[in-house]
C-alpha positions as CSV (number, residue, x, y, z in Angstrom):
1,X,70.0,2.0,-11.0
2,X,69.4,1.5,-14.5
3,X,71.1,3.4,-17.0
4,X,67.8,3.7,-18.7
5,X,66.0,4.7,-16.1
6,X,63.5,7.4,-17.4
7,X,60.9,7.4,-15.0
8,X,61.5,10.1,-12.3
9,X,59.9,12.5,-14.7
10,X,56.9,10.8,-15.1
11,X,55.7,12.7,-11.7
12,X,55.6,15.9,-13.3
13,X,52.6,16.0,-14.9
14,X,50.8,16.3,-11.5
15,X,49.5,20.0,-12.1
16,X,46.2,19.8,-14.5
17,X,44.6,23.1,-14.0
18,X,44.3,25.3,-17.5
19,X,44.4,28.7,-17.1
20,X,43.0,32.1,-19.4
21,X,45.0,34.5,-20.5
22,X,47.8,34.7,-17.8
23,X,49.2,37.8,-18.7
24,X,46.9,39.7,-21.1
25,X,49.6,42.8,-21.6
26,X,51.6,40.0,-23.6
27,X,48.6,39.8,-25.8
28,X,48.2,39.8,-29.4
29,X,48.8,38.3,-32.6
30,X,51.5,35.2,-33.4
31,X,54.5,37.0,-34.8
32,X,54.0,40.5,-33.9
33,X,54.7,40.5,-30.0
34,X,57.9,38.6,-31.2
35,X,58.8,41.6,-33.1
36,X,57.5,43.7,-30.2
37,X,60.3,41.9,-27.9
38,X,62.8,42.7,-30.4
39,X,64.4,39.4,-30.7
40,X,63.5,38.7,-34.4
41,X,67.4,39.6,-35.2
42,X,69.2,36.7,-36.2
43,X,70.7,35.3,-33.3
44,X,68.9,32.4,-31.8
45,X,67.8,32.7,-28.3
46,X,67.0,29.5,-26.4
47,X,65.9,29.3,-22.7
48,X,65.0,26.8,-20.7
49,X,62.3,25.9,-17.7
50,X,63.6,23.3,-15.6
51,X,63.4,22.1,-12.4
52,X,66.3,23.8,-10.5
53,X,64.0,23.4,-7.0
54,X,61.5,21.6,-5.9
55,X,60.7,18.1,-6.4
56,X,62.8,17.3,-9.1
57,X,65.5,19.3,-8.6
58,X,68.0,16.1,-8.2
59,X,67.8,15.4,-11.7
60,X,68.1,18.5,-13.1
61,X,70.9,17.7,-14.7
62,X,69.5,15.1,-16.7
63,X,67.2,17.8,-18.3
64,X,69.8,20.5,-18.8
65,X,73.1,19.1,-19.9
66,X,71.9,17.3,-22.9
67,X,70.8,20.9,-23.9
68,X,74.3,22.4,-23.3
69,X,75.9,19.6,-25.3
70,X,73.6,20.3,-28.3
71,X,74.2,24.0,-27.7
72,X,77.7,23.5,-27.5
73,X,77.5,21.0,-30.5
74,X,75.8,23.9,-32.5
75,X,78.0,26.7,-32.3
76,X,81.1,24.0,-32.9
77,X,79.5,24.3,-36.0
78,X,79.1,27.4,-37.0
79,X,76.1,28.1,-34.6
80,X,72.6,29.1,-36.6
81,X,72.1,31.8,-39.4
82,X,75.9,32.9,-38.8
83,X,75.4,33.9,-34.8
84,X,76.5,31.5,-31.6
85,X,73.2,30.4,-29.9
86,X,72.7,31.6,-26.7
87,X,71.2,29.9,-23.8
88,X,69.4,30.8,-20.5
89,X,68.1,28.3,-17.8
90,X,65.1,29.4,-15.5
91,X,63.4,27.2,-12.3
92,X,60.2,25.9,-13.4
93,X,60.4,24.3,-9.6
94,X,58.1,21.3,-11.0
95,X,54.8,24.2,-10.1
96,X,52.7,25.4,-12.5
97,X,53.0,29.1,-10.9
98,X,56.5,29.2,-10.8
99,X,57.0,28.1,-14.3
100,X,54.7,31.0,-15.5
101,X,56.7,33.4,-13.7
102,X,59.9,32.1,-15.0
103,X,58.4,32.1,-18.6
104,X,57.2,35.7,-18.7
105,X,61.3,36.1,-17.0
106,X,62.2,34.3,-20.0
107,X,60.3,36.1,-22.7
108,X,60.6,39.9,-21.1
109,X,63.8,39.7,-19.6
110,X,66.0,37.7,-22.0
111,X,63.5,37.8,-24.9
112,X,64.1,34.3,-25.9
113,X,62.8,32.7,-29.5
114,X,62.0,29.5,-28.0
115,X,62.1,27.3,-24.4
116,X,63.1,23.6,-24.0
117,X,60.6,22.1,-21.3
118,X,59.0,22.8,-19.1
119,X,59.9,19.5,-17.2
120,X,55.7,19.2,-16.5
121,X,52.9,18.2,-18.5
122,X,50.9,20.1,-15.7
123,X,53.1,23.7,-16.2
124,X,52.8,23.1,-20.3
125,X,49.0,23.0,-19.5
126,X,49.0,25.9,-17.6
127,X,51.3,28.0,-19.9
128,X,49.9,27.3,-23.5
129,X,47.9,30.1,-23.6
130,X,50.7,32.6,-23.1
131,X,52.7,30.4,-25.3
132,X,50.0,30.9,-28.3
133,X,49.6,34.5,-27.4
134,X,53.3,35.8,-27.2
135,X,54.2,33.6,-30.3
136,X,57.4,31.9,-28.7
137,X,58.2,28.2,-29.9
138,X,58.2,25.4,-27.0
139,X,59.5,22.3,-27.1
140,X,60.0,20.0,-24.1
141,X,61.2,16.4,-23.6
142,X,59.6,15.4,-20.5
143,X,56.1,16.1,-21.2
144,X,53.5,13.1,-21.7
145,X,50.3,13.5,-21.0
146,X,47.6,12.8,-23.3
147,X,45.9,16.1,-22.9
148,X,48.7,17.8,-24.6
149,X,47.5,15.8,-27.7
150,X,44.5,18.4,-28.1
151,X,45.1,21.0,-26.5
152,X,45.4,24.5,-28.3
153,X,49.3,25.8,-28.6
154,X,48.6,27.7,-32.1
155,X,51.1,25.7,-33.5
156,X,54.1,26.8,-31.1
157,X,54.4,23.9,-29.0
158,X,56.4,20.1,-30.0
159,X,57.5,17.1,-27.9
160,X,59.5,14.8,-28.8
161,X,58.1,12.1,-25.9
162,X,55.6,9.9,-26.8
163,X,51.8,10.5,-25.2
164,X,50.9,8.2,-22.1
165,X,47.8,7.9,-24.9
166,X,51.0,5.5,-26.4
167,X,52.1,4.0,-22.8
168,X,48.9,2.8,-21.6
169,X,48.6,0.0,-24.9
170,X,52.8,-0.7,-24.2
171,X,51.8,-1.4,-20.4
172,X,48.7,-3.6,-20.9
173,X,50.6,-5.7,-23.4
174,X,53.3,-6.3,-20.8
175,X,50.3,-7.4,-18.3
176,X,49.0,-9.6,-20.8
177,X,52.0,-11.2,-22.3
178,X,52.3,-12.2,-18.7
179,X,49.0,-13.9,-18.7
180,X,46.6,-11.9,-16.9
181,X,43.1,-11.9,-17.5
182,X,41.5,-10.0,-14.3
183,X,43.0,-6.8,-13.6
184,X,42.9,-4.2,-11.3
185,X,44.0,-0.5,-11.9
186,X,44.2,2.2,-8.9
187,X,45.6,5.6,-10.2
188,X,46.3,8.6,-8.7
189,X,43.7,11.0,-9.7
190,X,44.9,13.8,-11.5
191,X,46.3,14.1,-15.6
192,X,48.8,11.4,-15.2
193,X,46.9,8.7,-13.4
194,X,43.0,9.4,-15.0
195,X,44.9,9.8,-18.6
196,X,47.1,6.6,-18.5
197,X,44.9,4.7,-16.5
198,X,42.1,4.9,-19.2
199,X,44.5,4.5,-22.1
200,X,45.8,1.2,-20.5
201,X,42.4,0.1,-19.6
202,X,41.0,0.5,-22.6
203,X,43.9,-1.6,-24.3
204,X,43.8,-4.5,-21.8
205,X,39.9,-4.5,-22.4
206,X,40.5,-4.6,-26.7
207,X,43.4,-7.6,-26.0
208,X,40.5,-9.9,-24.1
209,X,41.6,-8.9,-20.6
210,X,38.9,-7.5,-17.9
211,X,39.4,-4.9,-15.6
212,X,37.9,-5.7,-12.6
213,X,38.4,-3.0,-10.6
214,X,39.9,1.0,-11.3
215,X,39.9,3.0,-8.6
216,X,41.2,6.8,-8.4
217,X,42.7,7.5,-5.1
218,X,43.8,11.2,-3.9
219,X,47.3,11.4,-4.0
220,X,47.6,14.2,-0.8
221,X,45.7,11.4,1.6
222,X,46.3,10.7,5.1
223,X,45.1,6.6,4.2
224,X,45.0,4.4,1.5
225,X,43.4,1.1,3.3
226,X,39.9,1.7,1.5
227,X,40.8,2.2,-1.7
228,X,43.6,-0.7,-1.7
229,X,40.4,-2.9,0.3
230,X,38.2,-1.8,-3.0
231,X,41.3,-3.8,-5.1
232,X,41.4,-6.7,-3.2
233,X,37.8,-6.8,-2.7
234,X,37.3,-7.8,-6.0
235,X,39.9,-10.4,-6.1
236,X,42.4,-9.6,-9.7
237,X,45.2,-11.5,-10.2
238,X,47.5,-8.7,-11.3
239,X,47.0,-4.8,-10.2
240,X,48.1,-1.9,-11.7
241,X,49.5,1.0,-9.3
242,X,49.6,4.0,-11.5
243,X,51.8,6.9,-8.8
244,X,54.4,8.5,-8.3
245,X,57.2,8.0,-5.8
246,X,55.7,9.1,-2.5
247,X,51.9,8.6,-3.2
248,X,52.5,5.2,-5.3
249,X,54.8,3.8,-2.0
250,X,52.1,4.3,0.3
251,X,49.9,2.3,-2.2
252,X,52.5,-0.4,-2.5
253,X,52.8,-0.5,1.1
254,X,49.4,-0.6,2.1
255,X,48.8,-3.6,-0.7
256,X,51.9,-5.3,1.1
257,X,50.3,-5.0,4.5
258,X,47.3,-6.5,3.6
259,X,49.1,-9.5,2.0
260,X,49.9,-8.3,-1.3
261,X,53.3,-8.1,-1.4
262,X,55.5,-7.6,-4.8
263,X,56.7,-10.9,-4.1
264,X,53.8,-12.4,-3.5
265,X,51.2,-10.9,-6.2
266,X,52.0,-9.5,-9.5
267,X,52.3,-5.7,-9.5
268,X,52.8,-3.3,-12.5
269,X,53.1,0.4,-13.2
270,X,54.9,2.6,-15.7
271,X,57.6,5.5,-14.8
272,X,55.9,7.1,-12.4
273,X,57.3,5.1,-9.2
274,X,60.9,4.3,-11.2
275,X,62.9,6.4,-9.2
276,X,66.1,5.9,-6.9
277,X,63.8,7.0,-4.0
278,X,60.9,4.7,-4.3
279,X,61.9,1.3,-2.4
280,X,63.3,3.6,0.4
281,X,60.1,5.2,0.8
282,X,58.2,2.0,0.7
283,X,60.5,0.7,3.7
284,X,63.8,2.5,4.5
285,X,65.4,-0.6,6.0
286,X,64.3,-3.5,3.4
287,X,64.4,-1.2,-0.3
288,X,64.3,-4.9,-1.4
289,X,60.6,-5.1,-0.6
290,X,60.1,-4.0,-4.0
291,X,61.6,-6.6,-5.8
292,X,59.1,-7.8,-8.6
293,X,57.3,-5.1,-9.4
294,X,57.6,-4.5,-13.2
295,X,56.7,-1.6,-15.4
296,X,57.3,0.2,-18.7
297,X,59.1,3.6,-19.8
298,X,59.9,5.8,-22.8
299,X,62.9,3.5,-24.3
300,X,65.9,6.1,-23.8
301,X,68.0,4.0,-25.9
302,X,65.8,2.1,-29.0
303,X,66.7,-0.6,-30.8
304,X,68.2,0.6,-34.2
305,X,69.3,4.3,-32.8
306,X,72.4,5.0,-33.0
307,X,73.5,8.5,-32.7
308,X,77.3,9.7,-31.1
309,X,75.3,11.6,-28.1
310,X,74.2,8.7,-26.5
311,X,77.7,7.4,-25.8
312,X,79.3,11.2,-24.9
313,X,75.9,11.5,-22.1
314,X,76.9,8.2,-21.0
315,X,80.5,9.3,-20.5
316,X,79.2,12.0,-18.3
317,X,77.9,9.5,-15.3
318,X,74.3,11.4,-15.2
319,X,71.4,9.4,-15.3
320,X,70.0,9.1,-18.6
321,X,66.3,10.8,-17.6
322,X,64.6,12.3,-20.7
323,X,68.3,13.2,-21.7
324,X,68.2,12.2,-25.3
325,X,64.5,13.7,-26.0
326,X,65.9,17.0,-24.4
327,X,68.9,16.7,-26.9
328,X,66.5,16.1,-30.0
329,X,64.7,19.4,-29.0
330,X,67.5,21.3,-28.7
331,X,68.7,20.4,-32.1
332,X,65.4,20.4,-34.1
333,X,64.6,23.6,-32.8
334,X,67.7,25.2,-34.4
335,X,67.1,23.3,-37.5
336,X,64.0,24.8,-37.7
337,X,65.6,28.7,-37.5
338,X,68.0,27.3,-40.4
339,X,65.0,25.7,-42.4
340,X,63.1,28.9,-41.9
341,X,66.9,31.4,-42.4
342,X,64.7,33.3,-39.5
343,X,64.7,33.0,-35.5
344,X,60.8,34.5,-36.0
345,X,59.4,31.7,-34.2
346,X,56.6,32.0,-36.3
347,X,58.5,30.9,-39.2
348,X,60.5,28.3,-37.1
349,X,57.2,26.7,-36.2
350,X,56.4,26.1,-40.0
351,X,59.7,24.5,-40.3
352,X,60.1,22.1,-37.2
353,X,58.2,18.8,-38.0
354,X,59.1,18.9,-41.6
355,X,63.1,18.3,-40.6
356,X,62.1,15.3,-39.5
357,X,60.8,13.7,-43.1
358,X,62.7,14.9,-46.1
359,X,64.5,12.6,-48.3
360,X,68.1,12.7,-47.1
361,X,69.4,11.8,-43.4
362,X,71.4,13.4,-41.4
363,X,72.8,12.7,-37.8
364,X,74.3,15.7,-36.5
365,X,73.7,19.3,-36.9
366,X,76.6,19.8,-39.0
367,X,75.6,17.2,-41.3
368,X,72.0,18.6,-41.3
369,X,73.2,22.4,-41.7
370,X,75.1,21.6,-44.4
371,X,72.0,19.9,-46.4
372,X,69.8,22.7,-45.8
373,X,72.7,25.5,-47.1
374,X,72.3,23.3,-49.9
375,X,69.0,23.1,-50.7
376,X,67.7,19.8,-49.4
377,X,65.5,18.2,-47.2
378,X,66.2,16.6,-44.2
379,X,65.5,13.6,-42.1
380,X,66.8,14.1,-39.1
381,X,68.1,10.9,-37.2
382,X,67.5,11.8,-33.5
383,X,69.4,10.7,-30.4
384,X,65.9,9.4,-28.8
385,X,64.0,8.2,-32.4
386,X,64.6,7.9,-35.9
387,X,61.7,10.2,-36.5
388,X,60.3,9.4,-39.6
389,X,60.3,5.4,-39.3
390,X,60.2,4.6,-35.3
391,X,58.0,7.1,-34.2
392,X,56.1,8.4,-36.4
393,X,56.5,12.2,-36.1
394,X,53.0,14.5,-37.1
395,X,52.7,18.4,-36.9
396,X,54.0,18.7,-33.0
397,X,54.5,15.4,-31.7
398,X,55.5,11.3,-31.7
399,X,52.9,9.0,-33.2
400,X,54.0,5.7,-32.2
401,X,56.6,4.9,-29.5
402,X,59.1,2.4,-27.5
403,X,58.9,1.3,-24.4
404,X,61.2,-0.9,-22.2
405,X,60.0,-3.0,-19.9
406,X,62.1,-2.6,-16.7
407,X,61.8,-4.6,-13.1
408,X,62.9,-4.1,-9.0
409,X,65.3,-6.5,-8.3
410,X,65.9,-8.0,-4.3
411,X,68.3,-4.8,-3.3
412,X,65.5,-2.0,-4.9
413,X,67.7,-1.7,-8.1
414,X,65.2,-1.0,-11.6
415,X,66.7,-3.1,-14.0
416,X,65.9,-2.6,-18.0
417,X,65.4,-6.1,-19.6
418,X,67.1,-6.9,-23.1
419,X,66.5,-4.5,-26.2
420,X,64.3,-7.6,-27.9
421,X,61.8,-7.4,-24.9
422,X,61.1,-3.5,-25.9
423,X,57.5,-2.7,-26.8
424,X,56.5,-0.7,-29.6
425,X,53.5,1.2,-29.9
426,X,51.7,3.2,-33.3
């Protein structure tokens, strides 16, 4: 597989549903239920939802050992306001319930100042309200729906991903650098599929291309024939399958049965169906079937970055998924306690984004540490961006992004194509 391969994580942004106040007895104002846990007292506590279970479970490590490294990176250096940062990992199981439960774990059991993740978009959604009550700090890098862009977090939540509101423009201008004109889209319909499938229409549409065709399909059906018939039916010459693994290889192989094969007719998606699994679950005995279908993903490794994590992760042998983003959270977020010479996350919130556009730069958390004892600010040059040129960075999140473009080769491989053929968005 590609050592870039980012898109296994794409799939978690299946659960949409928003919820009230989830746990009312955590209720109250920003600040003071953080004084109420007791763990406004100088040591840093970080935790972590991940997915330890459940659909994702395989890449869990991807997720968690960039935030061990930057951990372990941290208190190598002194650790933050004087105290070794601790750090506790809790199954978000890639289900919004689970992640809840594991959060109010998190927040009553090992009264944590902030959480890296959750791995989904979906469990983000479904936890923000707690999040804004109980006044913790979040900050995940696998989360990109385009939702998150407006929804209400009080000012506690940050990603360092770039929106799918950013993907859907890198997508269509892969589809028409490749000179098509009459496109269909069929998406999966739920936050990931609806959201990207409307950002990439509407950018195909603004560069002179027509969509011909969009279709949202459910993802839990039995058949896909009528909604890949509405496709063909109106004859593009390029479609967009917008899935995940299992859903988006029943799509592929419902297309292929009806004579549109990858090899035949020009198929694209994004990092939703990039996954070891995929060409397997399209046909167990020909993964190859695949071959030709091309996509884009969150560049893991940008042109211009350089930072020394990228080449110690890669010395590990785990797949590169999310890795550095989870990295650049970690470390932010304990800038942010140094910034703000408090682990009150609402303090630390105040201080997060504006690490990322001072005057001087700084690569590692030593290097930044030692700028802040001394007065200045920061610009921190991330593992996954340089934040202040590349992407962009607002109040919480990325404005502009990178994308590679990536393809299946004959034995189901995902290849990333050279750095020059990246796509940059904002």
């Amino acid at each position: 597989m590609g050592s870039s391969r980012i898109a296994q994580l794409a799939s978690i942004v299946a659960a949409t549903s928003l919820v009230t106040a989830l746990f009312a007895a955590g209720g109250g104002a920003a600040g003071a239920g953080e004084e109420k846990r007791g763990n406004v007292n100088g040591t840093l506590e970080l935790g972590q939802l991940a997915a330890q279970t459940g659909m994702l479970s395989n890449i869990v490590q991807s997720l968690t050992v960039p935030v061990t490294m930057a951990v372990d990176e941290i208190n190598a250096s002194g650790g933050v306001l004087g105290n070794p940062v601790a750090y506790t990992v809790a199954d978000d199981a890639t289900d919004p319930a689970v992640g809840s439960e594991s959060l109010e774990g998190l927040l009553e059991d090992t009264k944590v100042d902030a959480v890296m993740g959750p791995t989904a978009s979906g469990i983000t959604l479904n936890i923000l309200e707690e999040v804004r009550q109980r006044g913790v700090l979040v900050c995940s890098g696998s989360n990109m729906s385009a939702e998150l862009s407006t929804a209400d977090s009080g000012g506690y939540y940050f990603r360092t991903t770039p929106s799918d509101r950013l993907q859907g423009p890198a997508l269509a201008e892969l589809v028409r650098t490749d000179g098509h004109k009459k496109v269909g889209v069929i998406a999966r319909r739920d936050t990931y599929g609806v959201g990207l499938a409307t950002s990439v229409k509407k950018a195909l549409e603004k560069g002179g291309a027509k969509v011909v065709v969009n279709v949202e399909y459910d993802p839990d059906a039995t058949s896909f024939d009528r909604d890949v018939q509405r496709v063909i039916d109106k004859k593009p010459d390029a479609v967009i399958v917008l899935g995940f693994e299992n859903d988006g290889a029943d799509i592929v192989r419902t297309l292929t049965a009806q004579g549109l094969s990858p090899q035949q007719f020009p198929i694209y998606t994004a990092d939703g169906m990039r996954t070891n699994a995929f060409p397997s679950l399209v046909d167990p005995n020909n993964p190859g079937i695949v071959a030709g279908i091309k996509g884009t993903s969150p560049a893991t490794a940008p042109t211009n970055v350089q930072h020394p994590f990228l080449d110690a992760f890669n010395a590990t042998g785990i797949e590169p998924i999310y890795s550095a983003f989870y990295y650049d959270c970690t470390i932010l977020t304990a800038l942010a306690a140094e910034k703000a010479k408090s682990d009150d996350p609402a303090k630390m919130k105040e201080a997060f984004a504006a690490n990322t556009k001072g005057r001087n730069k700084c690569t590692t958390y030593a290097e930044c540490k030692q700028l802040l004892d001394d007065g200045k600010a920061i610009q921190y040059q991330g593992a996954s961006a340089t934040f202040k040129k590349m992407n962009k960075f607002g109040t919480f999140e990325p404005n502009a992004g990178v994308y590679e473009v990536w393809a299946f080769d004959e034995a189901g491989r995902d290849n990333t194509s050279p750095p020059e053929t990246q796509i940059r968005v904002g």
